[in-house]
Structure formats: C-alpha cells, structure tokens
C-alpha positions in Angstrom: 10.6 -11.8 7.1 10.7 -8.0 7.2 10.5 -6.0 3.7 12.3 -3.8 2.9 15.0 -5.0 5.5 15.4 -3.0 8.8 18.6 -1.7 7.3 16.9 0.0 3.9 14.4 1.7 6.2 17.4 3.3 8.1 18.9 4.3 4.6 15.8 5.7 3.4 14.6 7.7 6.3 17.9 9.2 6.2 18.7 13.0 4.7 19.0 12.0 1.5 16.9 11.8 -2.3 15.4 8.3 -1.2 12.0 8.2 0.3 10.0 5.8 1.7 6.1 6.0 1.5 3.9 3.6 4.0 0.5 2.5 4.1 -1.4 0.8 6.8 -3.9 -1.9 5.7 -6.8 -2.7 8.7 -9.0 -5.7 8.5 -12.0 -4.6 10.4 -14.5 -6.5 9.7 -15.4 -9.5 11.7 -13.7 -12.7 9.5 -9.9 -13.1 8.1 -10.1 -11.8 4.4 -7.8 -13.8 2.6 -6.3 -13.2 -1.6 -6.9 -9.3 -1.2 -5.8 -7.5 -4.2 -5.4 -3.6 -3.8 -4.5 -1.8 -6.9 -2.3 1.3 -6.4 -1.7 3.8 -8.2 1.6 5.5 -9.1 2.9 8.4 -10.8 6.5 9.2 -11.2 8.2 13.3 -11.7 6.8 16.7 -11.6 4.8 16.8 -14.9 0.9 16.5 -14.1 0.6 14.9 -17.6 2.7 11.8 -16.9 0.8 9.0 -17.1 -0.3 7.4 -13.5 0.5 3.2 -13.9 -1.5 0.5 -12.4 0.4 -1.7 -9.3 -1.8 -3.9 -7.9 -0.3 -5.3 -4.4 -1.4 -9.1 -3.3 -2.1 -9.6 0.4 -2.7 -12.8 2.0 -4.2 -13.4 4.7 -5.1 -10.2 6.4 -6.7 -11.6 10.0 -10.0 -9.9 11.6 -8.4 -7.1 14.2 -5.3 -7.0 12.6 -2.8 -4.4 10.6 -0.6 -4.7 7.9 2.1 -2.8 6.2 2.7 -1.9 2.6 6.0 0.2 1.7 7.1 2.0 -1.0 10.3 2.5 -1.8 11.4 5.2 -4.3 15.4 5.2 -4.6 16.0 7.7 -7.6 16.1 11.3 -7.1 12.5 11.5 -9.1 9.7 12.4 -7.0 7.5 9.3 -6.8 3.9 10.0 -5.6 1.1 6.6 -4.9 -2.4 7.1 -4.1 -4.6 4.4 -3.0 -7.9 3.5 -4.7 -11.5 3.6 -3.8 -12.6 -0.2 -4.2 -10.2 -3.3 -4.2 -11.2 -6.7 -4.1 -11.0 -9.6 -1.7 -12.7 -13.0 -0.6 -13.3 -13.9 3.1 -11.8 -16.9 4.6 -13.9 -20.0 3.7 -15.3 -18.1 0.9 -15.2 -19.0 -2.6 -16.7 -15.5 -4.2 -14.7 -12.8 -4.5 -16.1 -9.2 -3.3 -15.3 -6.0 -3.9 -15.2 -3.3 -1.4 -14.6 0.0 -0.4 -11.6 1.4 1.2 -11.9 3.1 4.2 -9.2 6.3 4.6 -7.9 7.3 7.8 -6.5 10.5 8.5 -3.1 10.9 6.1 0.3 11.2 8.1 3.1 12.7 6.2 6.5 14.4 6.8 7.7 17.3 4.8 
C-alpha cells in the first residue's frame, strides 16, 4: 500500500499552500536492518524560537541494496520545515542488540 495515496501526491504537488517534503532512506550496508527507528525533527511557522518537536518514524524491514520512502505531508498554509538527525538506531536482521548509527546525507534536492 502506497502512503500518502497516489492521488494526495497529485494534490500536493499542485500550485497550491500544501507541500510535500520526501526523504530517501538507503540500506547500504551488507544485511537487512530490521526495527529502525529514525527520529525527525520538525518545526512548524516562521519564528526561529518555535520550539522544534521530536517525531520518530518506525521502519521495518529495510533490505540490504534497497530504498525507502518517507513523506511529509504539511496541508495548512504554515510553513512546516523537517530536518533529519545525525544517529538513529536500528538492529540487523537476526540480531538481538540494538545499534546506533550514523546517517549518511546525500546531496539535498529541493524545489523552490
């Protein structure tokens, strides 16, 4: 199942006040990591003294070689900003210890 539908990704690529933030998640190492917990960040409106809030995202599994999607979906007319962390953590398939790890960022794509 595809979230958000194909239909709300239409809507909020369209020339409107939604907006629709993505973010690629790569597995590249060489096992499946499976219960991966990667906790965003988010900070909603103009004023650099609003508070930034916690939103951790689950993500199971996330095969070896593989890609996954995370959306965010901001349908008020309030500018809605999400920044990824440095570390998350994760175990590796027929693991029982949890690591942590670093994130590795790619080059950013954004519209304007």
């Amino acid at each position: 199942m595809q979230w958000p539908a194909k239909e709300t990704l239409t809507q909020l690529n369209g020339p409107n006040d939604l907006s629709l933030s993505r973010c690629d998640i790569s597995n590249h190492a060489s096992q499946d990591i499976v219960e991966m917990t990667i906790p965003f960040y988010s900070h909603f409106g103009v004023n650099a003294k609003t508070r930034w809030h916690r939103l951790s995202v689950f993500m199971n599994p996330l095969d070896k070689g593989k890609t996954r999607h995370i959306y965010f979906a901001n349908g008020c007319s309030v500018v809605a900003e999400f920044s990824l962390p440095k570390t998350g953590t994760a175990k590796f398939a027929g693991e029982q210890k949890v690591r942590k790890f670093s994130f590795e960022l790619a080059e950013q794509n954004t519209r304007g």
